[in-house]
N, C-alpha and C positions, 0 to 999 in steps of 0.2 A: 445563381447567386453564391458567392464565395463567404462559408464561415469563417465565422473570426473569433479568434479566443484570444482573451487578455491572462496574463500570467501575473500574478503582484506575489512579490515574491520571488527572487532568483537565483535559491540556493541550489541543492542537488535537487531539491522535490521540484521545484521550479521547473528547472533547466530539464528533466525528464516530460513534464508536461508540456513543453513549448517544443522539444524535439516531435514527440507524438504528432502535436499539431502540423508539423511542418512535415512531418513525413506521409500523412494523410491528406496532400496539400491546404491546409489552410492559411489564411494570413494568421499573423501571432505575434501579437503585439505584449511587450515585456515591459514592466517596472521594478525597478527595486531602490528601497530608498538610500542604499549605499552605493556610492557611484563607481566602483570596484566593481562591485559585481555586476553591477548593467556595462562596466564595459569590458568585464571579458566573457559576457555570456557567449556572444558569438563563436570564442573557439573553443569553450567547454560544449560546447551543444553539439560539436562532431561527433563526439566520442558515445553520445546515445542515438546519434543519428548512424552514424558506422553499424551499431548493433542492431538497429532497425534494419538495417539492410540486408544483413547476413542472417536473420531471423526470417524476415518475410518478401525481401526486395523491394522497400518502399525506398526513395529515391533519398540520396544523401544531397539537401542542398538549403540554404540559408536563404534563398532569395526572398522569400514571405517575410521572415519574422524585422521585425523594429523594433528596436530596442530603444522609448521615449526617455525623457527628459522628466513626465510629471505621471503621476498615476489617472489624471483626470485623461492626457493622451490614450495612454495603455486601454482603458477602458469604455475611449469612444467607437459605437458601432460591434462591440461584440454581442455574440449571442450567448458563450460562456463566459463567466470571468469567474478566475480558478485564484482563492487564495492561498498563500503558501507561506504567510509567517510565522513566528514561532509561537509557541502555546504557551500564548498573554492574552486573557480575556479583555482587559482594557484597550491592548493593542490593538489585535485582531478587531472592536466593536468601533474605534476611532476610523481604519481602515476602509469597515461598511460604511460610516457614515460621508465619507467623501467618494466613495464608488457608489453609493445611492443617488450622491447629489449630481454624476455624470455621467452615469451608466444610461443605457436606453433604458424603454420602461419593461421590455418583454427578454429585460439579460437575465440568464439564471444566476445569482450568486452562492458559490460552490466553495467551501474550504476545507482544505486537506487535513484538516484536525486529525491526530492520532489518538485523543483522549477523552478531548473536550465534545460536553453533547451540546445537541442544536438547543437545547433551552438555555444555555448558558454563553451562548453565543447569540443569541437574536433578538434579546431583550429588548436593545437599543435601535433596534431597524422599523422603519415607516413602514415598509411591505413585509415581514419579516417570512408570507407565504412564498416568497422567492427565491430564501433562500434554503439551501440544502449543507447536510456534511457530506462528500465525498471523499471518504479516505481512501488513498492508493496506497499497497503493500512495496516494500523498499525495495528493488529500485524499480519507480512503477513503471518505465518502459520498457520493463523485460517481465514482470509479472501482470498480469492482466488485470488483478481484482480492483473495485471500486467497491465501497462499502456507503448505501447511499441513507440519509432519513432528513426527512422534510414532512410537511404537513398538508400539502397540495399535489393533490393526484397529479393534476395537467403539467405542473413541474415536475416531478417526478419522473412521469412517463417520457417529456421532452429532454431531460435528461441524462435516461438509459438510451435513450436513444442516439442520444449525442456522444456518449460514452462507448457503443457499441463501434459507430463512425470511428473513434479513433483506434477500433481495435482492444478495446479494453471489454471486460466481465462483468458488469455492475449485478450486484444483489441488493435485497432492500431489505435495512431494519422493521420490522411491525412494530418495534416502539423503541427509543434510546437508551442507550447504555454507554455505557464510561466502558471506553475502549473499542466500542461497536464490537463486529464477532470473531474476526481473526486475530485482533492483539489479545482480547480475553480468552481465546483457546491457546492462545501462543504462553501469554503469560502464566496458566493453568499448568504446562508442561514445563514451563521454567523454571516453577516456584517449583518442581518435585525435579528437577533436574540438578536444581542447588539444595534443595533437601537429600539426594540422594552424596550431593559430595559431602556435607555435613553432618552424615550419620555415617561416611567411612565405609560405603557400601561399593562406591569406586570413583575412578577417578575422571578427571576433566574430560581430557583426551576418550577416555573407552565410552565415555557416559555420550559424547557427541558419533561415534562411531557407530554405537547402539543405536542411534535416533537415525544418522545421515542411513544407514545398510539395512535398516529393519525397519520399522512403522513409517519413517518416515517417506520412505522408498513407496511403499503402499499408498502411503495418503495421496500423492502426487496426482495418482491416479484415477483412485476412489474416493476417498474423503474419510472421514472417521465412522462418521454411521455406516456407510454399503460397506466397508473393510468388515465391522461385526456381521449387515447382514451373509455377507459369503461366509463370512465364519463362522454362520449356524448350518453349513452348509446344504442339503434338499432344503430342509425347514426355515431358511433363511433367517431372520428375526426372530419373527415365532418363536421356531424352536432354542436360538439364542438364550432369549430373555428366561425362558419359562425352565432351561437347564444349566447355563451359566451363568446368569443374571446373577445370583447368591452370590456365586464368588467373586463377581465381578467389584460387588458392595463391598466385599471384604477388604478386595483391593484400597476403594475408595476410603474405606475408613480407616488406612493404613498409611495412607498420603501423609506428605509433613504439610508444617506452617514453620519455616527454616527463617533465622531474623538474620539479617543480614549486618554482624556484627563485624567490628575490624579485622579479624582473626580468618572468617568465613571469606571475606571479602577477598584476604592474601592469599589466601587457599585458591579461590576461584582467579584471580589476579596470575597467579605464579602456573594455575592450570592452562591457562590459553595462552602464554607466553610459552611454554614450553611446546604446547600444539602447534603455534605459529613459527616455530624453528628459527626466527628472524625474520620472519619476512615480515613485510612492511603492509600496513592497511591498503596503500593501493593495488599493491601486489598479492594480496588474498581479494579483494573487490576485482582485481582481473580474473583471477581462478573461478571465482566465484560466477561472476557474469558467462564465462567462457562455457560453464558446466550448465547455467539455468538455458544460453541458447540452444547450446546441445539436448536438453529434455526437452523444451518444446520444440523441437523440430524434429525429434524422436515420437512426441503427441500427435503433432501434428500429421507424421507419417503414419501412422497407425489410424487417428480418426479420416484419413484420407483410402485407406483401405477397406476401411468400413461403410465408408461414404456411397 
């Protein structure tokens, strides 16, 4: 039996989830209520389908997906239906209630919130046990993560599993948060990465160089906890905690809270303009894609060694 994922929503986050599908052969039925964008999904979706290919060799081809006419279409017969509009709790709850009303009964409903948590989003749903937030990290067909919390083990469990089928990472919330885990560690290092320019400690450019060649190079790897545990080195943690750990406090209560006033704003502004040398957003989203295949297919060749 061939799955079927419905896409509502067919911006970038969209058009990367409707590649996925397609590249894992599934059907993949698309909506979006701007008719622009339902009709040029089809040849924006090479260009994540291309990088699927040169990542893992999943086949580049359009033949599955249908790009309908009404979201009640889009979302007949799937087993996911993945939402992808913008973070408007009214919108996004208007949304569930006409994919409730034609959805099957055993669909997951799944939305890529980046902020918003599932209580504030399922108020208004008849089964609201169905549905889940699965956030993907930007751009989610080249990064694997899915950030999942719902309130139903059996959905839950059906869709790590359905998330793993396409190749993606899912981890699970134990309870909700604004932001779920990797935008509040992301944003955690941001707030001190614009604290760090607004106390003139350095600048744009050095302060991203720092992060891109050092910790950041690390986490890719390990993650932030096993980085400390290797760097308790024998004693691993243990010994960490119980001889570093003081200073590590120290650090923390040295952290800013940086307000993002007009001043700080042209500072950070005038900084990545200067880093970006001209080049153009798509043309750093090239560079950028080019270097994230190149790591995981450097991961992948190491966990294949190990294997």
């Amino acid at each position: 039996m061939t799955t079927r994922l419905a896409v509502i929503g067919c911006g970038l986050i969209g058009e990367s989830w409707a590649a996925l599908g397609l590249a894992r052969g599934w059907d993949v039925s698309a909506w979006d209520p701007a008719e622009k964008s339902r009709a040029s999904l089809p040849e924006r979706i090479i260009r994540p389908l291309t990088h699927l290919n040169e990542l893992h060799g999943w086949p580049i081809s359009t033949a599955k997906l249908r790009v309908t006419q009404t979201l009640e279409e889009a979302v007949e017969g799937a087993i996911l239906i993945q939402e992808n509009a913008p973070e408007q709790v009214p919108l996004k709850q208007a949304l569930y209630a006409d994919i409730e009303a034609a959805a099957d009964a055993r669909a997951i409903i799944a939305s890529s919130t980046s902020a918003l948590t599932w209580s504030s989003l399922s108020g208004t749903l008849k089964v609201p046990e169905r549905f889940i937030t699965a956030h993907p990290f930007n751009p989610p067909h080249l990064i694997p993560l899915v950030e999942i919390y719902g309130v139903d083990e059996d959905i839950l469990s059906r869709a790590e599993a359905l998330y793993r089928e396409l190749g993606r990472s899912p981890v699970r919330l134990k309870k909700e948060a604004v932001g779920h885990i990797a935008n509040r560690l992301a944003s955690a290092l941001w707030r001190e990465a614009v604290n760090i320019v607004a106390e003139g400690i350095a600048d744009v450019a050095d302060i991203d160089t720092a992060m891109r060649d050092g910790p950041g190079l690390r986490w890719s790897v390990t993650g932030a906890h096993m980085a400390y545990h290797l760097g308790g080195g024998p004693g691993g943690i243990r010994h960490y905690l119980a001889h570093l750990g003081p200073s590590q406090v120290k650090r923390w209560q040295s952290l800013g809270t940086p307000e993002l006033t007009p001043e700080l704003c042209e500072r950070l502004i005038d900084g990545i303009e200067h880093q970006a040398a001209g080049r153009t957003i798509p043309e750093l989203e090239n560079e950028r894609d080019r270097l994230l295949i190149q790591l995981q297919k450097a991961r992948q060749s190491g966990s294949n060694d190990h294997g």
